[in-house]
C-alpha positions as CSV (number, residue, x, y, z in Angstrom):
1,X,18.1,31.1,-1.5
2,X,18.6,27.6,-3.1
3,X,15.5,25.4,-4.0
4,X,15.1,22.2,-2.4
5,X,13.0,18.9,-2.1
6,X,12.1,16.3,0.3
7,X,12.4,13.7,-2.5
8,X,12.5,10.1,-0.8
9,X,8.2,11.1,-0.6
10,X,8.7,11.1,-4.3
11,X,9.8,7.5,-4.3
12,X,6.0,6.5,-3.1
13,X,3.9,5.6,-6.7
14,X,0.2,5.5,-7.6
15,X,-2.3,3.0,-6.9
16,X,-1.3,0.1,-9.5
17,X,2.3,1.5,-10.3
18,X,5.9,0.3,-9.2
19,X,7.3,2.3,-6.4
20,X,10.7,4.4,-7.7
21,X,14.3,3.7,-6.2
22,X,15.8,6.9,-4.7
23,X,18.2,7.4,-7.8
24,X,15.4,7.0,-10.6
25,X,13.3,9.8,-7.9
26,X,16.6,11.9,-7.9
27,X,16.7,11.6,-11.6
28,X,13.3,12.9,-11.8
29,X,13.7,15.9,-9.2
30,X,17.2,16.6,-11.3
31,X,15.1,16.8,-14.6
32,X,12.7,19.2,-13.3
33,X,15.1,21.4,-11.4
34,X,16.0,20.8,-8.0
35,X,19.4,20.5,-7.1
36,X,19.2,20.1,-2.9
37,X,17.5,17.8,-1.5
38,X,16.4,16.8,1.9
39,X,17.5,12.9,2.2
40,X,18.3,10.7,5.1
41,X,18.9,7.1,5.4
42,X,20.2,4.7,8.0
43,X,22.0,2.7,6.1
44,X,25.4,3.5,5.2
45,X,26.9,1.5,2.8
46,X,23.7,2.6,0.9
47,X,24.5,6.9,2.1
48,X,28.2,5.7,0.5
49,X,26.5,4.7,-3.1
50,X,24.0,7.6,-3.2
51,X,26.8,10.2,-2.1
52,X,28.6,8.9,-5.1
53,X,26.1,9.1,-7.7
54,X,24.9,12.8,-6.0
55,X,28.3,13.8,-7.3
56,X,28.6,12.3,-10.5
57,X,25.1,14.3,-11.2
58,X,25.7,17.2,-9.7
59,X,23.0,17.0,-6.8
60,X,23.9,18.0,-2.9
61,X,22.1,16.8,0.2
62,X,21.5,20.4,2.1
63,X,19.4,18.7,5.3
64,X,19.2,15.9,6.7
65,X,15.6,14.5,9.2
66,X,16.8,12.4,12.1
67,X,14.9,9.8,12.9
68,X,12.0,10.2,16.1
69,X,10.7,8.5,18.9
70,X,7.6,9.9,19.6
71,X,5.1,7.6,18.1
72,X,7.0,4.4,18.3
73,X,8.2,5.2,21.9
74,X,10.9,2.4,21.6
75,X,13.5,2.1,23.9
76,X,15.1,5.7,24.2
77,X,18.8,4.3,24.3
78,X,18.3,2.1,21.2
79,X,16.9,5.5,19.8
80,X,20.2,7.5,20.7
81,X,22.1,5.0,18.6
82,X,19.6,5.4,15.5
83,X,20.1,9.4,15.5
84,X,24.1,8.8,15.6
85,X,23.7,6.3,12.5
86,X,21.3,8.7,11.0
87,X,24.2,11.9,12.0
88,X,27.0,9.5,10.2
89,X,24.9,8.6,7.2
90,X,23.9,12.4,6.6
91,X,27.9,13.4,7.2
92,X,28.7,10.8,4.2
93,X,26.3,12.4,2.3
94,X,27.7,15.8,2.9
95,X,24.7,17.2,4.6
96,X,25.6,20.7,6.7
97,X,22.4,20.4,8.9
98,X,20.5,17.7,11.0
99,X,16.8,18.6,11.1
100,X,15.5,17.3,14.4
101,X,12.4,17.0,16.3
102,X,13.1,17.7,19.5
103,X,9.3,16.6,21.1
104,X,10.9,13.7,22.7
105,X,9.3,12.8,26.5
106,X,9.2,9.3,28.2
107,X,5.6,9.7,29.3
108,X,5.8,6.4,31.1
109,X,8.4,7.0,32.9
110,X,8.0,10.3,34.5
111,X,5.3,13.7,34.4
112,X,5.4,15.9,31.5
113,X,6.4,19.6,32.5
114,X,8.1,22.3,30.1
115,X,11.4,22.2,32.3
116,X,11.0,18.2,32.3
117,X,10.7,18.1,28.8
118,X,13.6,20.8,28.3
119,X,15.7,19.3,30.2
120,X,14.8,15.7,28.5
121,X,15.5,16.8,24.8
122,X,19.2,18.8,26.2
123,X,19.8,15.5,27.9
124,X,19.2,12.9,24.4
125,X,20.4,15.5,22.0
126,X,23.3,15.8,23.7
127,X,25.7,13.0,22.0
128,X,24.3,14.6,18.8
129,X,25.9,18.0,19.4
130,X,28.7,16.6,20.0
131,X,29.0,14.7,16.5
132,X,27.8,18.1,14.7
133,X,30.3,20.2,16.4
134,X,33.0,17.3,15.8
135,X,32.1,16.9,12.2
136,X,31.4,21.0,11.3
137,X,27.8,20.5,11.0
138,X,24.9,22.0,12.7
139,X,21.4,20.7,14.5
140,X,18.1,22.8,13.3
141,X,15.6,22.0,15.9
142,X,11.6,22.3,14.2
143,X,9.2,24.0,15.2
144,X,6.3,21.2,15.7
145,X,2.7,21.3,17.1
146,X,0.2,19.9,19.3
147,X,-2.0,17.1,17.7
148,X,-5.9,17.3,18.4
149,X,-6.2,13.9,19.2
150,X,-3.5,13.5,21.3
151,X,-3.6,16.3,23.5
152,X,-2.7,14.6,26.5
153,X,0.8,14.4,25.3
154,X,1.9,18.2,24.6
155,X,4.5,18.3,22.0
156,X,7.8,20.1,23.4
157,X,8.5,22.9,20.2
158,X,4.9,23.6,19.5
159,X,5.8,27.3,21.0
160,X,8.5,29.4,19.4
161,X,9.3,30.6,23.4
162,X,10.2,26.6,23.9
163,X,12.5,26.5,21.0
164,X,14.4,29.3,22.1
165,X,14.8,28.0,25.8
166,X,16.3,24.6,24.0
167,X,18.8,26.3,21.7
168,X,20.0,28.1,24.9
169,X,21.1,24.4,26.2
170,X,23.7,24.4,23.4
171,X,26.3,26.5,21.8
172,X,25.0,28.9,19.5
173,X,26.6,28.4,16.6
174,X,25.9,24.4,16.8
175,X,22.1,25.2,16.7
176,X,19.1,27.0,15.0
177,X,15.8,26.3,13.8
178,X,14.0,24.7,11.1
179,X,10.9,26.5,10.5
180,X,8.3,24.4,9.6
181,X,5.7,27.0,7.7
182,X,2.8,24.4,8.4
183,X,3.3,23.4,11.4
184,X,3.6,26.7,12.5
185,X,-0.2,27.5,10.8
186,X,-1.4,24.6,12.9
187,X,0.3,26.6,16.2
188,X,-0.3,30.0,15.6
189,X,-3.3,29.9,12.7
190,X,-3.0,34.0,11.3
191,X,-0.5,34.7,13.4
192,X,1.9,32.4,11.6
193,X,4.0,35.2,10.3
194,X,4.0,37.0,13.9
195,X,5.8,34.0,14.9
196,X,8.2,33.9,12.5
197,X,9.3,37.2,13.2
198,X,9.8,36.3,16.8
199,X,12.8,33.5,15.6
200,X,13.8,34.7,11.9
201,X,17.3,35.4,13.1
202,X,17.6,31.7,14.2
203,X,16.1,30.3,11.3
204,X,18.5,28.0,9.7
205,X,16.7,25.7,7.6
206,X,13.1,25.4,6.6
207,X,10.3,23.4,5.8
208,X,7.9,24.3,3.2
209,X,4.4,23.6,2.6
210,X,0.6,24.8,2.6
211,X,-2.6,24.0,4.4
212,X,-6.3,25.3,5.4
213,X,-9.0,23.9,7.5
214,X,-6.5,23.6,10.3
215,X,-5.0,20.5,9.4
216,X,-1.4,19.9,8.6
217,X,-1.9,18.5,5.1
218,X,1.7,19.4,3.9
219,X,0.3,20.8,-0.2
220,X,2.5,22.9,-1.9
221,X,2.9,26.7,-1.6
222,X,-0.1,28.6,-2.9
223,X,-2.9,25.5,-2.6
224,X,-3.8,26.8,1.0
225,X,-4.1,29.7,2.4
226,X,-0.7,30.5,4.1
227,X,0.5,34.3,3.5
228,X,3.6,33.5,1.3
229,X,4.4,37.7,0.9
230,X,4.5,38.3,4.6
231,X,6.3,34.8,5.4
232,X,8.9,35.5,2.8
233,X,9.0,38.6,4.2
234,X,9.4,37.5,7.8
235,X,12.2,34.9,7.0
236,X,14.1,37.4,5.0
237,X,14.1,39.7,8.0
238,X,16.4,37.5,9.8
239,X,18.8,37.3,7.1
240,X,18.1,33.2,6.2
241,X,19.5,32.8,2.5
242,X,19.8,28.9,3.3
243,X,17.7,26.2,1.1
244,X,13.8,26.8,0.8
245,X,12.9,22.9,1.2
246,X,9.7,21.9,-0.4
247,X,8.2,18.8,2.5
248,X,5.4,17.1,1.0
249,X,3.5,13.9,2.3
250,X,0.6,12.6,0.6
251,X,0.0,13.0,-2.8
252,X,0.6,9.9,-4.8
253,X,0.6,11.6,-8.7
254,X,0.8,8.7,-11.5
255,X,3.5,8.4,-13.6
256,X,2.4,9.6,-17.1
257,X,1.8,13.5,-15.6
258,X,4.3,13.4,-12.9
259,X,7.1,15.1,-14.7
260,X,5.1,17.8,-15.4
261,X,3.8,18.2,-11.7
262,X,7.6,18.3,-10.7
263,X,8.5,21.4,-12.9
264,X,5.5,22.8,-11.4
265,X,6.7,22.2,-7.7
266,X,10.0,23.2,-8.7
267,X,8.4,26.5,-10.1
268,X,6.5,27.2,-7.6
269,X,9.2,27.1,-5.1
270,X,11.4,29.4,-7.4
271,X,8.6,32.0,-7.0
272,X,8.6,31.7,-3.3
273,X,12.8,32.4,-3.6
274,X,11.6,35.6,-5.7
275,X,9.0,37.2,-2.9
């Protein structure tokens, strides 16, 4: 298994320090280690200069996160054309897999059902398929979960049952899923691994990162209380030997010890490849 990051978080700085550009973030996620990356971007004469300097470092894009609608709720069709940007600028950047969320609904427009919101996410994913399957690449649809505070809007994907149903919309070896190992501790709390088990041999790509309390805090492996033995375990049963991605969100570390807190991510993902 390769070692991966979600490094654009990395370009976010400490209270009273100068935000990084994603090549001096890249440099520092080089200097520590990591080698794959999860990057997006919309923008593609800037995909065209950072696919350029990935090479000349030796760095490769492994996934790429599409863009999603559910909290903006903008106008789907105006959405459809971000994801195909998204799709172009991740295929100039040489990334394999599209990491999606596929808990799309037009609440306003019709009632939420499961076979509503099935059908829904089949419907607007469908132009992306087709770009994957034109440009050898494949769609890794993630496993989410349902929000306590906005419960009135259930989350298509917060059940591994629902995930399944969507990959049956499209071929199977276009699609699999990106397990999210937090999300999937907000869904199924101990029973995280259980889970797993149920999918493993879908698993394509993967999201990595810790929690407790039940709150998706997104920490790194082994400052929660996730059970990394048995979920190593669990993903190896389905044969994955893709990129362990590392997705972290809040921690803003300042600059003077942030070197050293990158080896340490990068080390502690390492021991997660050696479960």
């Amino acid at each position: 298994m390769n070692v991966s990051v979600n490094c654009q978080h990395f370009m976010n700085s400490a209270p009273g320090e100068t935000a990084r550009s994603l090549k001096e973030t890249l440099a520092l996620c080089a200097s520590a280690g990591f080698r794959f990356f999860d990057l997006a971007t919309e923008d593609i004469a800037f995909a065209d200069d950072i696919a350029e300097y990935m090479a000349e470092n030796g760095l490769q894009v492994g996934q790429s996160h599409m863009p999603y609608n559910r909290y903006k709720r903008a106008d789907y069709a105006d959405f459809s054309a971000r994801v195909l940007t998204c799709a172009e600028c991740a295929r100039r950047l040489g990334s394999p897999l599209l990491v999606v969320h596929a808990d799309e609904f037009d609440f306003s427009a019709d009632s939420f059902s499961l076979d509503r919101a099935r059908e829904f996410n089949a419907r607007l994913f469908a132009p992306l398929a087709d770009f994957a399957a034109k440009h050898g690449m494949r769609i890794a649809f993630e496993n989410v979960f349902v929000e306590h505070n906005r419960q009135d809007t259930y989350r298509y994907c917060s059940r591994t049952e629902e995930l399944l149903s969507l990959l049956e919309a499209f071929p199977r070896q276009l699609t699999g899923i990106c397990w999210d190992s937090g999300h999937a501790k907000m869904s199924y709390g101990k029973e995280h691994v259980e889970a797993l088990m149920r999918v493993a041999d879908r698993v394509i790509a993967t999201h990595i990162h810790d929690n407790y309390y039940g709150r998706d805090l997104h920490l790194p492996p082994f400052m929660g209380n996730c059970d990394w033995p048995a979920f190593m375990r669990a993903l190896r049963s389905g044969g994955f030997d893709g990129n362990l991605s590392l997705e972290l969100h809040y921690d803003r570390v300042p600059q003077d010890i942030l070197p050293e807190w990158m080896c340490w991510l990068y080390r502690s993902v390492c021991r997660l490849s050696e479960m």
